[in-house]
N, C-alpha and C positions, 0 to 999 in steps of 0.2 A: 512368340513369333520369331525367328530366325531372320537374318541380313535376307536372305534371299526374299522371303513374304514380305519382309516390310518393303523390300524394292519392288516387289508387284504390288503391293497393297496400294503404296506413294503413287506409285504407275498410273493404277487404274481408278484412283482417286481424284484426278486432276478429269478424267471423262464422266464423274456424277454416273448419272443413271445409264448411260449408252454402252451398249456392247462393244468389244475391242478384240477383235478376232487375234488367235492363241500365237499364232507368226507374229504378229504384230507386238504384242507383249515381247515374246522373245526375242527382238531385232530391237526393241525401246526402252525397256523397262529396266536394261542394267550396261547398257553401251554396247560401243562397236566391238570392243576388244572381247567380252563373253562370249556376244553373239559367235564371233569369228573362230574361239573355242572348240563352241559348240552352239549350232543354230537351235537345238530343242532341247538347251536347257531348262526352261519356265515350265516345259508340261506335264512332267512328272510333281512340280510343285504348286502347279495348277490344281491338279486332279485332287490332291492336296487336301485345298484349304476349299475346296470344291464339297469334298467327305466333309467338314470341319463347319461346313454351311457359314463359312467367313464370304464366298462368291457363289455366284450363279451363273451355271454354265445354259447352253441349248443345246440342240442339235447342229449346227454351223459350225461348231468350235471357236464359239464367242462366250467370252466371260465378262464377269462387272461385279462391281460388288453387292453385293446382297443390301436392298434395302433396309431401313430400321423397317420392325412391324408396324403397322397405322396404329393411333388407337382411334379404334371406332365409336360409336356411340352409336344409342340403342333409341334411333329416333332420329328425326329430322333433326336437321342442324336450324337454332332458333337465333334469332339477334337478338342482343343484349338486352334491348329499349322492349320487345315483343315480351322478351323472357319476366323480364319485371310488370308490364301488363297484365300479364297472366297471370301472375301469380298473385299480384294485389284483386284478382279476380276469383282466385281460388281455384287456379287450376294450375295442376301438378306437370311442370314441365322439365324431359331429362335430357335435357342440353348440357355434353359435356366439354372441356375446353378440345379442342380439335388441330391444338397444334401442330404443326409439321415435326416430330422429334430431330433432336443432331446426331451424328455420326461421331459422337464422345465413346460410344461404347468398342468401336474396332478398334480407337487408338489404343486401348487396353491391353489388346490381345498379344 
């Protein structure tokens, strides 16, 4: 990732899951003095890390950063105390841990 990404990435990382329409990135994301430059520098580096599936864009011309994937699990989600009754019962149950993952893997990039 390049000075520039990381300054969108920091940018659009401080708004979690919410979209942040592409103006707005470019007026914020790396100060007054860029912006003043040039107003649409971020969108050619948008479109970017857009291809790069580092963000997700829409239709509106809002971006954010690409969530981690879920991991899903293949069944009901079971509580701990249910999941041990059952199974002292004999029955097979696939409750997997269903953590929310962290966003360790973009600061890599």
């Amino acid at each position: 990732m390049d000075a520039d990404e990381r300054e969108i990435f920091e940018y659009l990382k401080t708004f979690g899951e919410e979209w942040v329409n592409a103006k707005e990135i470019c007026r914020r994301a790396a100060g007054k003095k860029r912006y003043n430059e040039d107003n649409n520098w971020a969108k050619p580096i948008l479109h970017r890390m857009k291809e790069r599936q580092v963000l997700e864009g829409d239709e509106l011309g809002r971006y954010r950063i690409k969530p981690p994937p879920r991991r899903g699990h293949k069944g009901r989600w079971v509580a701990p105390d249910i999941e041990k009754i059952l199974r002292e019962g004999g029955v097979e149950v696939n409750a997997e841990n269903t953590e929310a993952p962290n966003a360790e893997q973009y600061e890599q990039l």
